[in-house]
C-alpha positions, 0 to 999 in steps of 0.5 A, a space after each residue: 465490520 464482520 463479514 459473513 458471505 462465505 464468498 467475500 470471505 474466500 475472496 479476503 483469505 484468497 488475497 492474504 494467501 497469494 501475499 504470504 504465500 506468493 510461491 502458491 503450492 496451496 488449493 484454492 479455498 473455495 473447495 469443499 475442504 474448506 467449506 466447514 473451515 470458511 464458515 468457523 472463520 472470522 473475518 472482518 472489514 475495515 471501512 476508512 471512515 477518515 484519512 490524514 497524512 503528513 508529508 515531508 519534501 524537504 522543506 526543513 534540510 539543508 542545502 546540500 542534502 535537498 540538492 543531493 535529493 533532486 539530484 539522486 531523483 533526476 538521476 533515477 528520472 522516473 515521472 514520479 521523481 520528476 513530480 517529486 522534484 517539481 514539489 519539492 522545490 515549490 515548496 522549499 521556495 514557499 511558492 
């Protein structure tokens, strides 16, 4: 979908700057120097319209690997190794 509100499109091209160019050093879009720029770029919106993903959690390794995995991620210990683990071993064990 093509944006054409000059706001949401200084908006967009604000966030893709502050990404490549984390560093900053650059001025803001929204002033005037910009305004005949702004309005002679394109910008579109992407709208999921369907999402799929696919997920591994050891299911098909073998056992020595899966252990090294649960022990790397209790080792680490954040509360998503701790989820992943829990995961992990229902569905190794089918549950």
């Amino acid at each position: 979908m093509y944006v054409d509100r000059k706001d949401e499109k200084v908006m967009a091209l604000t966030a893709l700057m502050k990404k490549l160019q984390s560093e900053g050093g650059y001025r803001a879009l929204s002033e005037d120097i910009y305004s005949k720029i702004i309005d002679a770029t394109m910008v579109y919106k992407l709208e999921v319209q369907q999402l799929q993903a696919k997920y591994k959690f050891g299911q098909h390794i073998s056992k020595e690997r899966f252990e090294m995995i649960i022990e790397y991620l209790s080792a680490r210990g954040e509360d998503i190794d701790n989820i992943t683990i829990k995961a992990m071993k229902e569905l190794k064990n089918g549950i």
